[in-house]
N, C-alpha and C positions, 0 to 999 in steps of 0.2 A: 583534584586532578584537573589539568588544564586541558580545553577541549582542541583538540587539531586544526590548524587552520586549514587545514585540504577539506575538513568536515563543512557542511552546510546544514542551515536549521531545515527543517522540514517546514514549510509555509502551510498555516493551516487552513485546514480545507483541503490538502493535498494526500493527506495518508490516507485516504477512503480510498481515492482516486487511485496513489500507488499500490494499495492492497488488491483491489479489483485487477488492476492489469496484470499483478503478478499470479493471480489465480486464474487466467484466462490457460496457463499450460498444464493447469491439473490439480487432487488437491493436496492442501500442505498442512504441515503443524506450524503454531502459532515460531516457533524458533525456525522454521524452514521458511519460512516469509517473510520475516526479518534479517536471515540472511540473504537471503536473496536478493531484496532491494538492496544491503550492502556490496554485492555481488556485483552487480548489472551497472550498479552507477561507482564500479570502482571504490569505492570505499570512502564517495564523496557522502553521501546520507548514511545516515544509521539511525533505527528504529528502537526505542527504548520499551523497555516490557509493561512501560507503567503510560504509552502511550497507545500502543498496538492492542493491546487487548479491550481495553474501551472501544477500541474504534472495531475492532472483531464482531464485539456485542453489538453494538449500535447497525452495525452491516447484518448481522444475522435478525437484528430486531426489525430492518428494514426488510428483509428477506429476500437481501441481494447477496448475500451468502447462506450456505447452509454447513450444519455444525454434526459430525459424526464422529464418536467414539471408536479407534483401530489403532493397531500396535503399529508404532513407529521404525526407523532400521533401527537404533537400537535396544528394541523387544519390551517397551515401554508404550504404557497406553498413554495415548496424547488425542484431545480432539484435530479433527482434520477439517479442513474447510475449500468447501466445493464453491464456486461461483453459479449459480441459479439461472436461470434465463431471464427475469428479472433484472439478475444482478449485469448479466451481458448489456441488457439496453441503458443503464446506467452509464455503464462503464462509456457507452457510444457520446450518452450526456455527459457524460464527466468530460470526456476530451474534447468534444466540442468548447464545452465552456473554458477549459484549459486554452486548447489554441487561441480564443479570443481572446481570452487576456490575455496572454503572452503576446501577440501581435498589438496590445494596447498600449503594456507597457515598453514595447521594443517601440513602438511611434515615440512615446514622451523620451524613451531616453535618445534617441537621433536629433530632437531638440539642442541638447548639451552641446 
């Protein structure tokens, strides 16, 4: 299957970063967070199941998420995942360090 050229890879380093913001409006199941990102960025990223849930673990082992067992809309248990206050002052780091790079690399490419 040929991937979409409207798609975009996800830069790594960056799905922590999108996870956290997208739990900053409450919590979700691991499929309601990866739609979402596909959602909000238009259906330019898409979150694959084999890379979101690593990065789930690793955020809940950081304890900038937290991980609760609740039935989903539909009527199926799914874990849900809260953002932590932890995980809020992260998220402040993660976009700071996001805006700098983004303005480092918008300088090299004005070069061109």
């Amino acid at each position: 299957m040929e991937r979409s050229e409207s798609r975009l890879d996800i830069l790594p380093g960056t799905l922590d970063l999108l996870i956290l913001r997208t739990l900053v409006s409450g919590p979700m199941h691991g499929w309601s967070i990866s739609e979402r990102i596909q959602q909000i960025s238009e259906e330019a990223l898409q979150v694959n199941q084999g890379s979101l849930y690593p990065a789930l673990h690793r955020l809940e082992h950081r304890g900038w998420i937290k991980a609760e067992w609740a039935t989903s809309e539909l009527g199926r248990r799914a874990r849900f995942y809260r953002l932590t206050a932890s995980g809020r002052k992260q998220l402040e780091v993660e976009k700071e360090n996001w805006a700098r790079l983004n303005s480092a690399i918008g300088r090299i490419l004005e070069l061109a």
